[in-house]
C-alpha positions as CSV (number, residue, x, y, z in Angstrom):
1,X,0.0,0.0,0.0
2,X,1.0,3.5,-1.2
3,X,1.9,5.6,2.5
4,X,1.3,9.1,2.2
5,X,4.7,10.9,3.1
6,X,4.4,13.4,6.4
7,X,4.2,16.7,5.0
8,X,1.6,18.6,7.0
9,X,2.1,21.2,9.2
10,X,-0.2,23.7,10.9
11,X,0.0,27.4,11.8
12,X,-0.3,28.1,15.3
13,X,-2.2,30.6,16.6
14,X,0.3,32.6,18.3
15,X,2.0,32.7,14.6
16,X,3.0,36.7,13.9
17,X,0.7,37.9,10.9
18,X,2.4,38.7,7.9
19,X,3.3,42.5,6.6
20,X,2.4,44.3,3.3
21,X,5.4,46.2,3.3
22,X,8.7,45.3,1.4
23,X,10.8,48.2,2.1
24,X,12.6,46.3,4.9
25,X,13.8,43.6,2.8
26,X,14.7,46.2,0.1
27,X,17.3,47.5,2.7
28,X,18.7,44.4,3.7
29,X,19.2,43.5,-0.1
30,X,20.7,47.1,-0.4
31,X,23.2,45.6,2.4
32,X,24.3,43.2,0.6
33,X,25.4,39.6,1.7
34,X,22.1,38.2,1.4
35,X,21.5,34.0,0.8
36,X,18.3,33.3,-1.0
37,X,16.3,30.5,-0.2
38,X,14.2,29.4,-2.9
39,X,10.9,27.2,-2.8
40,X,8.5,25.8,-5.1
41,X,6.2,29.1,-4.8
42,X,8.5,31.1,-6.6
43,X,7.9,29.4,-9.8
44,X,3.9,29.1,-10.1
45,X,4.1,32.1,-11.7
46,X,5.8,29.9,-14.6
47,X,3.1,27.7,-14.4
48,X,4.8,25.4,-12.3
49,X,2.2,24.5,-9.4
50,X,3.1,24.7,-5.5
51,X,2.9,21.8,-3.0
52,X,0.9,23.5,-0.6
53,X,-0.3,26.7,-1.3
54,X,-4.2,27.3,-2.8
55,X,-4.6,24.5,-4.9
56,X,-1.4,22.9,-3.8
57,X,-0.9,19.7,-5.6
58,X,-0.6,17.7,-2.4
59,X,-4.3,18.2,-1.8
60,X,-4.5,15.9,-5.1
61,X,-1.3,14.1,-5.5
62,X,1.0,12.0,-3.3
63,X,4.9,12.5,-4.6
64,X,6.8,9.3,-5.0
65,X,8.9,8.3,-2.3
66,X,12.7,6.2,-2.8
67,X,11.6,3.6,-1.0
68,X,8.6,2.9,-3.3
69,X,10.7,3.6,-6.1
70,X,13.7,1.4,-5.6
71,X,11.5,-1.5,-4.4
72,X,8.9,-2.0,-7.5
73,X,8.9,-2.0,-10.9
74,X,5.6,-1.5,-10.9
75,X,6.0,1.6,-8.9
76,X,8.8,2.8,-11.3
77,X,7.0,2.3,-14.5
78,X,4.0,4.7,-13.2
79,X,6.5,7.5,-11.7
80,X,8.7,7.1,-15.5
81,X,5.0,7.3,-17.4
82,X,4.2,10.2,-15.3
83,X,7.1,12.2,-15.4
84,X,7.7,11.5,-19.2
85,X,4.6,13.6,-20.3
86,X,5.1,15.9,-16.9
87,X,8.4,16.7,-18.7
88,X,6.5,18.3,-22.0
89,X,5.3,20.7,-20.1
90,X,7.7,21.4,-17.0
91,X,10.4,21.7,-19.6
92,X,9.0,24.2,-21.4
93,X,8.7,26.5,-18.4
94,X,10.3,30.2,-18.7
95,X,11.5,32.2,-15.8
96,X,9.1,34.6,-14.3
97,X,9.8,38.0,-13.0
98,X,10.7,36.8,-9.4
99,X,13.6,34.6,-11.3
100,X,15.0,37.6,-13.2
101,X,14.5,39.5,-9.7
102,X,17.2,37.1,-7.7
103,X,19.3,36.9,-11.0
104,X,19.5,40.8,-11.0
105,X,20.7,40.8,-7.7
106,X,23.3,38.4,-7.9
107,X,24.0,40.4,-11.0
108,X,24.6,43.3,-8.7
109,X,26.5,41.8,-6.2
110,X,24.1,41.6,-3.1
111,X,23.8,38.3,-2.8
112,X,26.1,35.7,-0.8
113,X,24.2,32.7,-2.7
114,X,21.7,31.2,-3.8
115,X,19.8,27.6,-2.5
116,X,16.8,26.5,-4.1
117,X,14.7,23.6,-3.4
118,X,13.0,23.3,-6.7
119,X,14.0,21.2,-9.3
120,X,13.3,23.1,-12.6
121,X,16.5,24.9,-13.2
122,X,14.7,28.2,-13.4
123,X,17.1,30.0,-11.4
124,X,19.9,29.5,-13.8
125,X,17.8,30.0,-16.8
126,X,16.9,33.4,-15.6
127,X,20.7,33.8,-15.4
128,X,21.3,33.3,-11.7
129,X,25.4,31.9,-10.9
130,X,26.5,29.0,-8.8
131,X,22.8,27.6,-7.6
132,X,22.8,25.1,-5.1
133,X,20.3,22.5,-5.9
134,X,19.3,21.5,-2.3
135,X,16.8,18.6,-4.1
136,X,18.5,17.9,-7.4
137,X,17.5,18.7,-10.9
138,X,15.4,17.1,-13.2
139,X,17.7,18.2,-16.6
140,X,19.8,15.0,-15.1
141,X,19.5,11.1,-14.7
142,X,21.5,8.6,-12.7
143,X,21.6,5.4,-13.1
144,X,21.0,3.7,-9.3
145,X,23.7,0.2,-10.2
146,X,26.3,1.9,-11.9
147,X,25.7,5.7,-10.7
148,X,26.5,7.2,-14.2
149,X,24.3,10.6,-15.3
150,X,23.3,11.5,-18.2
151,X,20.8,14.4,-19.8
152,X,17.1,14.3,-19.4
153,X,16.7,14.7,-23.0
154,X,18.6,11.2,-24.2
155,X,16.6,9.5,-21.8
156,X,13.5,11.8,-23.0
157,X,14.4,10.6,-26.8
158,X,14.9,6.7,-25.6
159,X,11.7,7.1,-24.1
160,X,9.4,8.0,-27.0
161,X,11.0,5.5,-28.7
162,X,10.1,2.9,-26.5
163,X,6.4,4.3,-26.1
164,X,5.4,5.5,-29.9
165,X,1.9,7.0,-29.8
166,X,2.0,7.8,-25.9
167,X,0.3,11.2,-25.2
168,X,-2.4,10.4,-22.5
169,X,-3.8,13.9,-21.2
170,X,-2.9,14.8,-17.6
171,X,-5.3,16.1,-15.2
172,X,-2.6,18.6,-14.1
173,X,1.4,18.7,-13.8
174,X,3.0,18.8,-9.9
175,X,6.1,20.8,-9.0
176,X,8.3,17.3,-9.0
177,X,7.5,17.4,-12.9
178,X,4.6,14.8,-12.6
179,X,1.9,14.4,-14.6
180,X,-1.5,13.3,-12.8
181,X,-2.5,10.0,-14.4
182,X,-4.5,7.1,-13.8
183,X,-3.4,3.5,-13.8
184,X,-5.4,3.0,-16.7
185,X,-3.2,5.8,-18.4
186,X,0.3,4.5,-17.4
187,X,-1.1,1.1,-19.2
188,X,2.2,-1.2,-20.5
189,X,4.6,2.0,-20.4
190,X,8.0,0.6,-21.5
191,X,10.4,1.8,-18.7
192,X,13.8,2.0,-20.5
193,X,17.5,0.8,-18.6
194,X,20.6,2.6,-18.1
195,X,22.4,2.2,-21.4
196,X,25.7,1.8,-19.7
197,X,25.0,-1.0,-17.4
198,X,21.1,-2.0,-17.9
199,X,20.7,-1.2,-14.3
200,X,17.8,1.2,-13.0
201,X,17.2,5.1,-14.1
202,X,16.2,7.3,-11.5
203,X,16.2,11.4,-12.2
204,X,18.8,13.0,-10.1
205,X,16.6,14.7,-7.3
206,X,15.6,13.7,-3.6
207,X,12.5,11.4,-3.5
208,X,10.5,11.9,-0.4
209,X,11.8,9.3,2.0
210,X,15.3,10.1,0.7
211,X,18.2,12.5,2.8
212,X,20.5,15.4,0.8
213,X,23.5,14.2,0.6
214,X,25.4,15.2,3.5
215,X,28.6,17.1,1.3
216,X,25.0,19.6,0.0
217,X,24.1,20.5,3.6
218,X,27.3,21.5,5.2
219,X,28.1,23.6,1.9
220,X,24.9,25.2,2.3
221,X,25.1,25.4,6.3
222,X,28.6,26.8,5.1
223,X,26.9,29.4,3.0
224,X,24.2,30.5,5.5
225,X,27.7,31.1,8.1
226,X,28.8,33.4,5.4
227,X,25.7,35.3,5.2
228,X,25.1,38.6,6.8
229,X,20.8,37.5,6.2
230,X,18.7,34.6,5.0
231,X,16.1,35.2,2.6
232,X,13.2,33.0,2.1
233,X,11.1,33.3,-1.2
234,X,8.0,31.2,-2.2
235,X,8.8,28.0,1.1
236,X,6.1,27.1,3.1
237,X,9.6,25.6,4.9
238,X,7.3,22.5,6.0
239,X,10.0,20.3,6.5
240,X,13.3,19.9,7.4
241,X,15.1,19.9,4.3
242,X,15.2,23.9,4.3
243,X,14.0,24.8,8.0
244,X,17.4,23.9,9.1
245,X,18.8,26.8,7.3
246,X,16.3,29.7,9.2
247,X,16.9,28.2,12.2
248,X,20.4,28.2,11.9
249,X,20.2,31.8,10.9
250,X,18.4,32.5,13.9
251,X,20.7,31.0,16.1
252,X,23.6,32.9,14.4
253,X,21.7,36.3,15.0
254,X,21.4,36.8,11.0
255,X,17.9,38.2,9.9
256,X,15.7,36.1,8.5
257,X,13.0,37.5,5.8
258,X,10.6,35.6,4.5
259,X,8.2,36.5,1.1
260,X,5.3,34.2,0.7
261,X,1.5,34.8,1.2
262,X,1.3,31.8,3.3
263,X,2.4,31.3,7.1
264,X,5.2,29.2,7.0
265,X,6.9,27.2,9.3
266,X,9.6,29.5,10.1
267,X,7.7,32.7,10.4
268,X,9.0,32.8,14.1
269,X,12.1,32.2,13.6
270,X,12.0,35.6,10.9
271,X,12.1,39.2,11.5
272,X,9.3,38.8,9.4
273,X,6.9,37.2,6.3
274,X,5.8,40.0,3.7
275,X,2.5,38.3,2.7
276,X,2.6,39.5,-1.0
277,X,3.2,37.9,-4.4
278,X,6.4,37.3,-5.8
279,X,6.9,38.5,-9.0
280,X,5.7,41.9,-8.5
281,X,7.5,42.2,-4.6
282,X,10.7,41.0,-5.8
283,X,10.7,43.5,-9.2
284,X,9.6,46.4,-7.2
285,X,12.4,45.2,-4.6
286,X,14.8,45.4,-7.2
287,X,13.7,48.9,-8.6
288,X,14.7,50.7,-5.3
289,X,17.9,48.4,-5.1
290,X,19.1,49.6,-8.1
291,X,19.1,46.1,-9.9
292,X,15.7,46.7,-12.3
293,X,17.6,46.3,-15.5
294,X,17.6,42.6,-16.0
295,X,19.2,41.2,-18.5
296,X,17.4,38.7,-20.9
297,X,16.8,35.3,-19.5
298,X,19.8,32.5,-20.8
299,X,17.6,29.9,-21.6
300,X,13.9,28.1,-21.2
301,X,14.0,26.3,-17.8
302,X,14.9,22.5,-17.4
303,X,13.8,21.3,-20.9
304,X,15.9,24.4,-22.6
305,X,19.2,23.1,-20.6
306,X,18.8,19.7,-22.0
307,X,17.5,18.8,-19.6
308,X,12.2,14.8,-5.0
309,X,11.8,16.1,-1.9
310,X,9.2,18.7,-2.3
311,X,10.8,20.5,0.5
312,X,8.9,23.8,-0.6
């Protein structure tokens, strides 16, 4: 039987309310040294839907989780099915204005780093430097005998060649690039092997049920040390993967903003949440930093580059 992974969490009454006005985190950018913290919210405004904001997909969808994964066949040939038509779509994403936003700024030099937990390489399509992806990337695949990657797209190509005439229509794409559909839908997908070793495909991001690897955390706890503040865009910070990074701000004495409409989970560990959207916060943010000039975006997102823990 399919568990449900823990990702709930809820808002407790005492939680501070979130602000309307931006101007504070305007003049920490202006300080410079700031870490981003990127979660799935920032890119809904490229379609990409959240986990748990309105409409989140976990109110529909339960994510794959490793253990599943590396245990069935079964289970593998309905995540490959999925995320073969999820990739259509999720790789054809653009960068929206919050990307642009945090690529400005880096541009500019006000930012100590960058950590996102998404998975769709929107950050460097927008033109963003030296992204850590906390979760992974999609764009790549690694093969779970002989731990060899390869790009997205040859495993993309192998894959229509394997299932001619597959094009089953989704009842919606989730932010881990999967498409919703039913058993029915998968039908006799042909899951295709490592063409290295024949051993078992998996796409190069942390399943639910799976840790970062250890080398990713301390760089990014690394990162955070060298920080003079943390800033959190679009992260309902649920669970651990990126809540470990406010709260070691906090500890630290480094301020810790968060932009997101939602409460999250490390609202009180923050000077404070600006409860506004982020495409039009973060490129009025960048007007009165002096970074509203952006330059054109590199590339699409995942797909364009040739190309899961949700921890958003």
């Amino acid at each position: 039987m399919r568990m449900r992974p823990t990702l709930a969490w809820t808002p407790p009454e005492d939680l501070p309310p979130g602000i309307t006005d931006w101007e504070p985190v305007a003049d920490a950018l202006g300080a410079g040294g700031v870490l981003v913290l990127s979660g799935a919210g920032l890119s809904t405004e490229s379609g990409i839907p959240d986990y748990r904001g309105e409409g989140g997909s976990l109110s529909r969808h339960t994510p794959m989780t490793y253990q599943e994964f590396a245990a069935s066949a079964r289970a593998r040939r309905r995540y490959w099915a999925r995320s073969h038509l999820g990739w259509r779509t999720f790789g054809r994403a653009r960068p929206n204005a919050g990307h642009r936003a945090v690529a400005a700024f880096g541009r500019h030099g006000l930012l100590s780093g960058v950590i996102t937990q998404n998975v769709d390489s929107l950050h460097q399509a927008a033109g963003s430097d030296d992204v850590v992806e906390l979760h992974g990337s999609l764009d790549r695949v690694v093969c779970l005998s002989c731990g060899v990657f390869s790009p997205r797209r040859e495993l993309a190509r192998r894959l229509e060649e394997a299932n001619a005439g597959f094009a089953p229509v989704a009842a919606g794409i989730n932010p881990d690039g999967d498409a919703d559909l039913t058993d029915d839908q998968v039908g006799d997908f042909r899951v295709v092997p490592c063409a290295a070793c024949g051993g078992v495909l998996k796409p190069d991001v942390v399943f639910f049920g799976e840790a970062v690897p250890p080398g990713r955390v301390e760089h990014c706890r690394a990162l955070v040390r060298r920080s003079t503040s943390l800033l959190v865009l679009g992260s309902s910070l649920t669970v651990m993967s990126g809540l470990r990074f406010v709260r070691q701000a906090a500890q630290e004495d480094k301020p810790v903003w968060i932009v997101n409409l939602s409460p999250t989970r490390g609202d009180a560990h923050a000077v404070a949440r600006v409860a506004l959207p982020l495409g039009a916060t973060l490129t009025a943010v960048a007007e009165r930093v002096g970074a509203g000039a952006g330059a054109p975006e590199a590339s699409a997102g995942a797909g364009g580059r040739g190309g899961v823990d949700g921890g958003s």
